[in-house]
C-alpha positions as CSV (number, residue, x, y, z in Angstrom):
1,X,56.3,-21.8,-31.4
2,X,52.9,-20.7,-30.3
3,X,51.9,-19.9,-26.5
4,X,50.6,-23.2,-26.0
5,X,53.5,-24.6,-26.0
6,X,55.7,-21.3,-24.3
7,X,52.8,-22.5,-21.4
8,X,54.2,-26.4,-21.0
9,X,58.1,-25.3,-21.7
10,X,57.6,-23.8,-18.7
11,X,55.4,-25.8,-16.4
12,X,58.7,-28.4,-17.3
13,X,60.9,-25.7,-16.1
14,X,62.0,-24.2,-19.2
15,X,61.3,-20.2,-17.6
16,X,63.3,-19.0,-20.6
17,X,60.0,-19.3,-22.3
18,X,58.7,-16.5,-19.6
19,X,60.3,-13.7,-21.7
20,X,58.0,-14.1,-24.6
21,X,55.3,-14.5,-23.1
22,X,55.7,-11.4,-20.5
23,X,56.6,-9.4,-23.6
24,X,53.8,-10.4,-25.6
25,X,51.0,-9.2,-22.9
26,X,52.9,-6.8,-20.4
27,X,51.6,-3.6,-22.5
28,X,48.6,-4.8,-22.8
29,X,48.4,-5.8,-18.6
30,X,50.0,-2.4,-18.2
31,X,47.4,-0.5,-20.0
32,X,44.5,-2.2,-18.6
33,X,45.8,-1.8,-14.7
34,X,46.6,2.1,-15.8
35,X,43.3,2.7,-16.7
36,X,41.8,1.4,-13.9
37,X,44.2,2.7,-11.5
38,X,45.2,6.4,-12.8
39,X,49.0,5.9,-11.7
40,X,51.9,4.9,-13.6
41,X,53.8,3.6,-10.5
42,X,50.7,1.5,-9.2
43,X,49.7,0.0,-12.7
44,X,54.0,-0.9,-12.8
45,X,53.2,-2.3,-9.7
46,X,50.6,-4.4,-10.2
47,X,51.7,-5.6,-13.6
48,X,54.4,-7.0,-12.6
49,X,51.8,-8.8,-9.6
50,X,49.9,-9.8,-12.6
51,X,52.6,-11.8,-14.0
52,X,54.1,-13.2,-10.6
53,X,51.2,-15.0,-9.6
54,X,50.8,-16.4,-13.2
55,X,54.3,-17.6,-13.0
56,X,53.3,-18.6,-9.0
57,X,50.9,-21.1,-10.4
58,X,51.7,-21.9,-13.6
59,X,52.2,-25.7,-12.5
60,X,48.1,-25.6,-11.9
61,X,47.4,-23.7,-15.3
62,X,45.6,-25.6,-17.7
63,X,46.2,-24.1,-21.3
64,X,43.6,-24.1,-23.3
65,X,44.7,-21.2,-25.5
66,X,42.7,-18.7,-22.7
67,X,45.9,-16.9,-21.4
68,X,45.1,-13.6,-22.3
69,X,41.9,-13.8,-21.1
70,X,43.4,-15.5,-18.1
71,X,46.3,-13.0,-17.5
72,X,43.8,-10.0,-17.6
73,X,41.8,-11.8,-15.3
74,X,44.5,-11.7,-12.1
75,X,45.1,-8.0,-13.1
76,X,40.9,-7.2,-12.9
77,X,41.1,-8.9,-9.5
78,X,44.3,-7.3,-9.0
79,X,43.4,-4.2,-9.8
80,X,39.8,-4.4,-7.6
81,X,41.8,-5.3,-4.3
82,X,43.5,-2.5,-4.8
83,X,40.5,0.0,-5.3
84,X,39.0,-1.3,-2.2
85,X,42.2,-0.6,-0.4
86,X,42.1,3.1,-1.4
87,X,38.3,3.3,-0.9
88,X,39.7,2.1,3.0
89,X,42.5,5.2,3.0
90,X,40.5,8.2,0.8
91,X,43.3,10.5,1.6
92,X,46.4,9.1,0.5
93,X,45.0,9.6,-3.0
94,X,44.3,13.6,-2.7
95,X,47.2,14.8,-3.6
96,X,47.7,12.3,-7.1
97,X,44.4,12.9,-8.6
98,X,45.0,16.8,-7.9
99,X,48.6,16.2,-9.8
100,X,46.7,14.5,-12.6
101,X,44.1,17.0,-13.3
102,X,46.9,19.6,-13.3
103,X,48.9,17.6,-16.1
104,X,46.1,17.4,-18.4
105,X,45.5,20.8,-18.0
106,X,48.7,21.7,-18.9
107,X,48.6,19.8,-22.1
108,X,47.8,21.0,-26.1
109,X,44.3,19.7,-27.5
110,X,46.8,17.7,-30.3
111,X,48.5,16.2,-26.7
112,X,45.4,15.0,-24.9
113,X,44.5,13.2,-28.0
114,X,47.8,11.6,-28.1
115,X,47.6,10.3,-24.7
116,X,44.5,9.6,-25.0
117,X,42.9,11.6,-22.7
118,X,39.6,12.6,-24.6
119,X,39.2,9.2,-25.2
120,X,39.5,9.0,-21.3
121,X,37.1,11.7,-20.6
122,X,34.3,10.5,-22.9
123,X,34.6,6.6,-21.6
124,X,34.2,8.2,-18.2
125,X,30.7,9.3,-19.1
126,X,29.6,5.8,-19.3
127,X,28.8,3.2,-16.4
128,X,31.6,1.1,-15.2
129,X,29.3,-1.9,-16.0
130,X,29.5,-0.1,-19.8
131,X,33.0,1.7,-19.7
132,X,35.3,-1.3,-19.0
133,X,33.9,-3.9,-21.9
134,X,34.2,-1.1,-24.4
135,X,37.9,0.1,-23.1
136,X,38.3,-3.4,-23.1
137,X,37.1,-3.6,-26.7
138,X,38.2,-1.0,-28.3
139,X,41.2,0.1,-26.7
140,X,42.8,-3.6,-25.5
141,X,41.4,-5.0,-28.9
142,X,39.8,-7.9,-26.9
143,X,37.3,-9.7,-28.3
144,X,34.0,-10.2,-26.7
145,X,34.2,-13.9,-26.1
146,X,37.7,-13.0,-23.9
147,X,35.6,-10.0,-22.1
148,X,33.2,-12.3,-20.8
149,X,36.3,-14.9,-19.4
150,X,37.5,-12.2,-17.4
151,X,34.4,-10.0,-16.4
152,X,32.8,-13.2,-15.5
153,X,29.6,-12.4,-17.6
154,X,28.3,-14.1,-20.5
155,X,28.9,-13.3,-24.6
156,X,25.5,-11.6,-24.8
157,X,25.7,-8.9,-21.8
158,X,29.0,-8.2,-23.0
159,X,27.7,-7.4,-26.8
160,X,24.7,-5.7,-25.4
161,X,26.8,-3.1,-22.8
162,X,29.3,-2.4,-25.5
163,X,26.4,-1.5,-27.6
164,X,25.0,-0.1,-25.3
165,X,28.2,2.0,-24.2
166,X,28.7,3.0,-28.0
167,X,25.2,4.3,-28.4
168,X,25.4,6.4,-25.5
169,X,28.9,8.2,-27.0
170,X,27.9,8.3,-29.9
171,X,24.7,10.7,-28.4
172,X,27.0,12.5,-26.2
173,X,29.1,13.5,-29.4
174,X,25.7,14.5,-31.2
175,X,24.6,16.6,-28.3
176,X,28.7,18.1,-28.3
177,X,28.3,18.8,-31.6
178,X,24.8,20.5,-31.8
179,X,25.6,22.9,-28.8
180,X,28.9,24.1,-30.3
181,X,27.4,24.8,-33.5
182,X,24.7,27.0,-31.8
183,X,27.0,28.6,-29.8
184,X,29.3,29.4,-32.7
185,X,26.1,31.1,-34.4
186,X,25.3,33.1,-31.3
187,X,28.6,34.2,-30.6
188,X,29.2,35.8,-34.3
189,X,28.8,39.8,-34.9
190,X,26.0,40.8,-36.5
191,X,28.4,41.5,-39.2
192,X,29.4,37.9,-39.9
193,X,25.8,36.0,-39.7
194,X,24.6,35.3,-42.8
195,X,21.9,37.5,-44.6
196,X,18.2,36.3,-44.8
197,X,16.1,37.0,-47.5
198,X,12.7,39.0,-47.0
């Protein structure tokens, strides 16, 4: 049975057909509202938001096989309520973004990239207008055509700030790269750099 039909099961009251459909997105959802939020408790939160006001209004959803794209878009708006809250009340997030910095920092090189947290750091070089179609890309494996339904902005812009986004890692890495290797070479003892001919 596809979700199409999971979608009019349950407009005719059939909620059984909730549990696939929650347990076909709600990592995805999850994901998404963690990354925006930097909390595991608030992205639980709002997750489970995300999927209440879909189930809220269900009756006045028209499928047209868009419920990703439709589900990601309550937990964008979701998720940007939110911010503006804590952009209201600064200081009630001190104390979590102090505990977060001090988790990372407690973790291997092998860890970070399992969590993803270089990932994390490099993505946060970009502009948000540039960061969140190419996390949405990349690491929600949406496709640019569902980006656009839930950013609100068309195909093209998408194509062209994930582009755009990649280009500018991509020169970040180059740049990482080339300063390491000159510092390597600066830091060896005059024992270890190699001999040039005369």
């Amino acid at each position: 049975m596809d979700e199409g039909e999971w979608v009019r099961r349950i407009q005719e009251g059939e909620t059984r057909y909730l549990t696939p459909l929650i347990e076909r997105y709600y990592a995805g959802i999850q994901k998404y509202c963690y990354y925006r939020l930097r909390s595991e408790e608030e992205s639980k939160d709002l997750t489970q938001e995300t999927f209440y006001r879909f189930c809220r209004h269900i009756a006045r959803y028209s499928n047209s096989g868009k419920c990703r794209a439709y589900l990601y878009t309550i937990a964008r708006n979701l998720c940007n309520d939110h911010l503006r809250k804590r952009v209201q009340f600064p200081s009630m997030e001190f104390d979590e973004a102090v505990t977060w910095e001090a988790v990372w920092q407690g973790l291997s090189i092998e860890e970070q990239v399992e969590k993803g947290q270089l990932v994390d750091e490099l993505l946060h070089l970009l502009p948000e207008e540039q960061r969140e179609p190419v996390f949405m890309r990349f690491c929600l494996d949406l496709t640019f055509r569902d980006i656009a339904r839930i950013t609100g902005v068309n195909v093209c812009m998408v194509q062209y700030r994930v582009k755009r986004g990649l280009n500018s890692l991509r020169s970040h890495l180059e740049r990482s790269d080339y300063v390491e290797q000159a510092s390597a070479v600066h830091h060896r003892n005059p024992a270890e750099l190699p001999l040039v001919p005369r």
